[in-house]
Residue frames as a rotation matrix with the C-alpha (Angstrom) as fourth column:
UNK 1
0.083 0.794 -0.602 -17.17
0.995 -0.103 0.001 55.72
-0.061 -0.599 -0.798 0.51
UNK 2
0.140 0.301 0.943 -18.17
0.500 -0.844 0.195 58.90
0.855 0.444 -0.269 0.07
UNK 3
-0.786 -0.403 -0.470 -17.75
0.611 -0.384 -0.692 62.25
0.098 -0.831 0.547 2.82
UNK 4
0.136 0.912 0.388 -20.81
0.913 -0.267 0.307 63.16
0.384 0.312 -0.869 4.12
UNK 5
-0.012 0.020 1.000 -21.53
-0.008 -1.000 0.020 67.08
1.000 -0.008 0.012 4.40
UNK 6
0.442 0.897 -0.026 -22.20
-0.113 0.084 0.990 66.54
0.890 -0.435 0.139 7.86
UNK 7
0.726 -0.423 -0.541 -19.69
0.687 0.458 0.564 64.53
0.009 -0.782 0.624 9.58
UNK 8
0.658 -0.621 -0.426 -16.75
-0.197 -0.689 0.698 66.15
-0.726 -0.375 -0.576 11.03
UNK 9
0.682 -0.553 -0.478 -13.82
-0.661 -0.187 -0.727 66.58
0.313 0.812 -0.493 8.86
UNK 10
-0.523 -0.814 -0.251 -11.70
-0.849 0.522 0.076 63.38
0.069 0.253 -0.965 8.08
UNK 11
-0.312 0.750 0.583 -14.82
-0.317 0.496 -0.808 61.37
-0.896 -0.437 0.083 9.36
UNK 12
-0.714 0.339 -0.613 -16.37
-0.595 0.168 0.786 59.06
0.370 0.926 0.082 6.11
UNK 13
-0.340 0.772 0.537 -19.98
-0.366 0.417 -0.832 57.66
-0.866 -0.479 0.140 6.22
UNK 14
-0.621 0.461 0.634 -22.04
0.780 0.447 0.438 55.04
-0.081 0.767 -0.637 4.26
UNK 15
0.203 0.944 -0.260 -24.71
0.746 -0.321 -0.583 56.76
-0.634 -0.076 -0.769 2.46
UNK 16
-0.921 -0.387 -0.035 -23.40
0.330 -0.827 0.455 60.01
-0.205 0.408 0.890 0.82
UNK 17
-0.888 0.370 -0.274 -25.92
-0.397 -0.917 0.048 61.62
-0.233 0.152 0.961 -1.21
UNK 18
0.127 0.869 -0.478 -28.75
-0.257 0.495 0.830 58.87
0.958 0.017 0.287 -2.23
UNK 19
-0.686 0.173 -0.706 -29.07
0.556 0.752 -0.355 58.84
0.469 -0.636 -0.612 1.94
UNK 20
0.078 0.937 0.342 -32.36
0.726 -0.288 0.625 58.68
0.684 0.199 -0.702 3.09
UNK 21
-0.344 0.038 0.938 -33.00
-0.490 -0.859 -0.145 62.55
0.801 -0.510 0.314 4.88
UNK 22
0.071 0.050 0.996 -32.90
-0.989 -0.130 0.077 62.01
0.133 -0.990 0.041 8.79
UNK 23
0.939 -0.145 -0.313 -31.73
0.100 0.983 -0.154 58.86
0.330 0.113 0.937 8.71
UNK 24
0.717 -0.658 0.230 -28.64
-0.225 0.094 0.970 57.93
-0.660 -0.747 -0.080 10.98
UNK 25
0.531 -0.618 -0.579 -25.46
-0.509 0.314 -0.802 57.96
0.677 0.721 -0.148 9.07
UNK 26
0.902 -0.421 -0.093 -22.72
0.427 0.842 0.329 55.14
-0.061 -0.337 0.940 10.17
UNK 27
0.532 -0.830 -0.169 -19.50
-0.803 -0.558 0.210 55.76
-0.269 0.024 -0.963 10.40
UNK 28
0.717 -0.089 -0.692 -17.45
-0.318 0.841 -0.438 53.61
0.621 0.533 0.575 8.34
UNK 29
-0.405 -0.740 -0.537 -15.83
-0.123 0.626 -0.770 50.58
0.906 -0.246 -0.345 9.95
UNK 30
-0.750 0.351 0.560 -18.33
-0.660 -0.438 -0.610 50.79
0.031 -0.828 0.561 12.52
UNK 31
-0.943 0.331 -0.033 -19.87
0.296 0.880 0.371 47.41
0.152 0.340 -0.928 12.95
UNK 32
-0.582 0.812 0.049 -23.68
-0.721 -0.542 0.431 47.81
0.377 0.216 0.901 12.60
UNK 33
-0.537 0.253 0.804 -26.22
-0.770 0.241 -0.590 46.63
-0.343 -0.937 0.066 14.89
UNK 34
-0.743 0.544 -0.390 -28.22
-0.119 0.466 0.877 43.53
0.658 0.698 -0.281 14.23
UNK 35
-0.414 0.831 0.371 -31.60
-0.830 -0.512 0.221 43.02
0.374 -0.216 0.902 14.83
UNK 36
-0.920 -0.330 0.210 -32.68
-0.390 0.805 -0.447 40.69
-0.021 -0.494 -0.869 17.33
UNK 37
0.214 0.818 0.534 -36.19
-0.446 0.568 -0.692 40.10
-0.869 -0.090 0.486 16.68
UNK 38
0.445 0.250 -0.860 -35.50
-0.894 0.178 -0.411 39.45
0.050 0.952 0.303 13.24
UNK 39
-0.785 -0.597 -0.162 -33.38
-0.509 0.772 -0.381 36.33
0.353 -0.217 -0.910 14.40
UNK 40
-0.937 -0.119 0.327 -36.00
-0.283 0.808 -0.516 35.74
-0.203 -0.577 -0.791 16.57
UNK 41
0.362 0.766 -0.532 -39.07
-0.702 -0.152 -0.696 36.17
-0.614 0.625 0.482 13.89
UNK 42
0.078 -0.544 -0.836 -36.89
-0.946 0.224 -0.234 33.29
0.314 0.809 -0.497 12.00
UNK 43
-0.921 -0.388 -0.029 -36.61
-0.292 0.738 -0.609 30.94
0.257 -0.552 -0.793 14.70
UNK 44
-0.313 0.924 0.220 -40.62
-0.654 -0.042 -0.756 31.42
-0.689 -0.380 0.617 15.41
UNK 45
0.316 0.522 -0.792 -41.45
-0.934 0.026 -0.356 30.98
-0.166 0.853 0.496 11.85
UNK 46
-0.311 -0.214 -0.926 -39.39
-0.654 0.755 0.045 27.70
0.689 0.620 -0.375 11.20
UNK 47
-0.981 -0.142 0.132 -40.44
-0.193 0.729 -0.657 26.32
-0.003 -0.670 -0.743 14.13
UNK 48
-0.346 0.848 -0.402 -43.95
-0.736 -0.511 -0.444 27.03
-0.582 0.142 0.801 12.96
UNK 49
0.267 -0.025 -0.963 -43.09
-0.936 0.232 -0.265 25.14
0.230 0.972 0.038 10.12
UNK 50
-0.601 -0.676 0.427 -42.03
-0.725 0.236 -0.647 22.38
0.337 -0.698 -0.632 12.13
UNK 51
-0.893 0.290 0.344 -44.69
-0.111 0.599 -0.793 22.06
-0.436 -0.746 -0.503 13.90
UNK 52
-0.271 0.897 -0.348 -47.56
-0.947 -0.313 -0.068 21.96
-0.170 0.312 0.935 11.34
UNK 53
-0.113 0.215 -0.970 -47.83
-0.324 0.915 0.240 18.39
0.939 0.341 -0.034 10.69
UNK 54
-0.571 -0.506 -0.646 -47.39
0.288 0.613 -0.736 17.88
0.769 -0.606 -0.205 14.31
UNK 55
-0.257 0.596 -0.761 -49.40
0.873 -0.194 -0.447 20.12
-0.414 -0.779 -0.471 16.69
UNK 56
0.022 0.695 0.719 -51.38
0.995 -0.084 0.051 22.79
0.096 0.714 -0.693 14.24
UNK 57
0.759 0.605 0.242 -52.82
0.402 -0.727 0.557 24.94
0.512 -0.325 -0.795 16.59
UNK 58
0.305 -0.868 -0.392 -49.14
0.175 -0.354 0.919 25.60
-0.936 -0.349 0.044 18.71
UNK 59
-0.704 -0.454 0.546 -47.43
0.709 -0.403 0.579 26.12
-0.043 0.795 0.605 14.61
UNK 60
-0.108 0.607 0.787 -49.92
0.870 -0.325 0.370 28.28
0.481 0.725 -0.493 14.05
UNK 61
0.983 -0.040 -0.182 -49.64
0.110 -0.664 0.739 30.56
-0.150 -0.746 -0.648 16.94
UNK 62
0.095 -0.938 -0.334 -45.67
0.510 -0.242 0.825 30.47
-0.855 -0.249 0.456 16.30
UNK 63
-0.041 0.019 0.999 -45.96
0.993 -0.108 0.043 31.60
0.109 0.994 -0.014 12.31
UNK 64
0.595 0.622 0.509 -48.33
0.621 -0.758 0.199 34.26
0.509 0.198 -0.837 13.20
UNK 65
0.780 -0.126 -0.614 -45.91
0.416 -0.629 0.657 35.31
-0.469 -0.767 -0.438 15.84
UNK 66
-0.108 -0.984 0.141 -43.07
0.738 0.015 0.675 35.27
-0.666 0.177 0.724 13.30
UNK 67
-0.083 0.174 0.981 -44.82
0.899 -0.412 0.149 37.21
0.430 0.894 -0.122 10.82
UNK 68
0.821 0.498 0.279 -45.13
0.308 -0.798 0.519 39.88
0.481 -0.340 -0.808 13.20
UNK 69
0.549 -0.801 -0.237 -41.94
0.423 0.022 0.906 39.99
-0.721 -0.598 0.351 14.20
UNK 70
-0.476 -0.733 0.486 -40.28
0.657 0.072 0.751 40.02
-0.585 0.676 0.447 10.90
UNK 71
0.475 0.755 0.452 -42.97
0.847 -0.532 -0.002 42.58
0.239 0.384 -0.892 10.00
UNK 72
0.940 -0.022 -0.341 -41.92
0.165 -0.846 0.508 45.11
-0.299 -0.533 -0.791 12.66
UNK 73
0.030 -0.969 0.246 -37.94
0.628 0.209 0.749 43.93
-0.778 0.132 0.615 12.08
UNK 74
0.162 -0.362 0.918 -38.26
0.921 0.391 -0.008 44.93
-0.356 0.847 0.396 9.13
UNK 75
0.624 0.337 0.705 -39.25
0.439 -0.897 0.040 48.48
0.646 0.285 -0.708 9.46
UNK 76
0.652 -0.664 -0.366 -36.85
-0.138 -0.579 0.804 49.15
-0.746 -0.474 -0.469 12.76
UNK 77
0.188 -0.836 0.515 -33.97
0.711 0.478 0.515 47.30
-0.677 0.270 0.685 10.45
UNK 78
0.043 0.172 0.984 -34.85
0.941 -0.339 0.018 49.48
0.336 0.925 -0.176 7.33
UNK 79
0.870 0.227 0.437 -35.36
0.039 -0.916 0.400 53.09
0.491 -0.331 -0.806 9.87
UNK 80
0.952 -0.293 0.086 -32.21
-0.092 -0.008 0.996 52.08
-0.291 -0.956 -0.035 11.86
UNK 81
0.318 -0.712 -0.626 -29.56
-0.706 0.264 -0.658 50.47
0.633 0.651 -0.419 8.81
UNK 82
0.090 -0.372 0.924 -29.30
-0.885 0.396 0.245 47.70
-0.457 -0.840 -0.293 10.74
UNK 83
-0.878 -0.475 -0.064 -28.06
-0.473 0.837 0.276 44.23
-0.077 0.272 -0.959 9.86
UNK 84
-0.695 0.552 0.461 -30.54
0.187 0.758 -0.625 41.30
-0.694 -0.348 -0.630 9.58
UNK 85
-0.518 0.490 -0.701 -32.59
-0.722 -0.690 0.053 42.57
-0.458 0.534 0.711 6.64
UNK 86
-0.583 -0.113 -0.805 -32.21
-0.530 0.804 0.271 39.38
0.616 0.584 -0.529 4.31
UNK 87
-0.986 -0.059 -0.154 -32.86
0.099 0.532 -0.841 37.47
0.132 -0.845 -0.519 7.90
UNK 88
-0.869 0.416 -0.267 -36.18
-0.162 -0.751 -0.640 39.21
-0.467 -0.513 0.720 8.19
UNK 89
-0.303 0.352 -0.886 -37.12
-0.947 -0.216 0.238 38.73
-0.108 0.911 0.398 4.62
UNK 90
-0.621 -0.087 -0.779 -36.61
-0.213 0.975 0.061 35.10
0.754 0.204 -0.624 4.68
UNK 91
-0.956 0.286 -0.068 -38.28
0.173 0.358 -0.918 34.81
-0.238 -0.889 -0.391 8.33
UNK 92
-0.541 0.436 -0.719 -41.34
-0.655 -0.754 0.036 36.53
-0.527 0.491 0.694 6.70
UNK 93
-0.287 0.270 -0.919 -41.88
-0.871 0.325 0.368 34.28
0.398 0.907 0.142 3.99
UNK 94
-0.838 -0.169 -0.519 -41.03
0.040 0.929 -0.368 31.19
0.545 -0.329 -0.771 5.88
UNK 95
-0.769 0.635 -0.067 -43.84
-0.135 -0.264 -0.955 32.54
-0.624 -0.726 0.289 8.29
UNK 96
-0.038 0.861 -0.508 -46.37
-0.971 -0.152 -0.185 32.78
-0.236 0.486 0.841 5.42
UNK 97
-0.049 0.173 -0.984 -45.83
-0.499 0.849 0.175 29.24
0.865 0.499 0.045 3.86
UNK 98
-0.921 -0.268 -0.284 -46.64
-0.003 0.733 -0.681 28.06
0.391 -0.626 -0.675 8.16
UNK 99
-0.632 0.774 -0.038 -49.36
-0.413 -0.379 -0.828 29.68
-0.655 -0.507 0.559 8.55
UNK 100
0.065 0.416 -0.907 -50.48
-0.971 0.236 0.039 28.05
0.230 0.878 0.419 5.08
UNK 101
-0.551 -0.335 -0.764 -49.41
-0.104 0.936 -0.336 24.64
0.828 -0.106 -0.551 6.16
UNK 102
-0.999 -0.013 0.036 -50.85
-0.038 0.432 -0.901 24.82
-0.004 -0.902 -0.432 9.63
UNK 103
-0.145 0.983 0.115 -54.37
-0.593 0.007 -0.805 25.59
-0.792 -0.185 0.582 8.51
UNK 104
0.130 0.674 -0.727 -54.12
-0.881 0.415 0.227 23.32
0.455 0.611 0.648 5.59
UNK 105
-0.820 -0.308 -0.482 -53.13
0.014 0.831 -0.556 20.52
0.572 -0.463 -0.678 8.34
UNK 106
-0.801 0.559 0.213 -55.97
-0.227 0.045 -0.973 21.81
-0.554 -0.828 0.091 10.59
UNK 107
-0.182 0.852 -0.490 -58.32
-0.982 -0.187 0.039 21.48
-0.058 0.488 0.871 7.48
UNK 108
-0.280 -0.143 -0.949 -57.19
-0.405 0.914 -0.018 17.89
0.870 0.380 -0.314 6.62
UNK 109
-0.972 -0.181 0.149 -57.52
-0.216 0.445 -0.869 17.07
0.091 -0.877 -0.471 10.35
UNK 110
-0.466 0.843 -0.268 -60.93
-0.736 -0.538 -0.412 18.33
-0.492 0.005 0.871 10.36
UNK 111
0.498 0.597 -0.628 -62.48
-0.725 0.685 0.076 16.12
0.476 0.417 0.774 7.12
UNK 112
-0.477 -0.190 -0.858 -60.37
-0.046 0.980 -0.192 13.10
0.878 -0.051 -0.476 8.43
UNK 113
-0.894 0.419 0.156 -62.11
-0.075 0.204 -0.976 13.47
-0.441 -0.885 -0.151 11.96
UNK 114
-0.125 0.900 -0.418 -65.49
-0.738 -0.366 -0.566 14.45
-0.663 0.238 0.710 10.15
UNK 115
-0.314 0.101 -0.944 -64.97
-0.570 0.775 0.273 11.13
0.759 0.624 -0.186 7.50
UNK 116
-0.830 -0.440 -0.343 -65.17
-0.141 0.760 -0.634 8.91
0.540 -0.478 -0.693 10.35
């Protein structure tokens, strides 16, 4: 790890020079914060997923919330260096492929009510 210009003398931080201007350096060995929506943008989203075969319209309200979660996460996580990045990324996705499932379950519901 590199000594940043900054810190006090004997003090080492992550980052050195490729770190981003005004951005919080860490002190190393300094456990770094994780990010609690992004857990809980992960837990939305799979439960999204979950529930698409099962109740549509409740997965679909949980997706969308995950994607918005793991939206914002991502930008405090990314402005803050905070843990949970990966976590975020994955909650994200997992959000997009419920929100895809829950409206192609509400579609299918639809023609099968509308066949009948």
């Amino acid at each position: 790890m590199a000594t940043h210009h900054d810190a006090p003398a004997g003090e080492q931080t992550t980052g050195g020079r490729f770190a981003r201007p005004g951005a919080p350096a860490r002190t190393a060995g300094a456990p770094a914060a994780r990010n609690g929506r992004a857990i809980a943008a992960l837990i939305l989203s799979i439960l999204g997923v979950v529930f698409a075969l099962l109740f549509a319209l409740v997965g679909l309200v949980l997706s969308v919330i995950g994607v918005i979660l793991a939206a914002t996460s991502r930008g405090d996580i990314a402005r803050r260096q905070m843990v949970g990045g990966g976590m975020a990324k994955a909650a994200l996705i997992i959000g997009i492929i419920g929100i895809v499932l829950n409206v192609a379950s509400m579609v299918a519901g639809a023609v099968i009510i509308s066949s009948n």
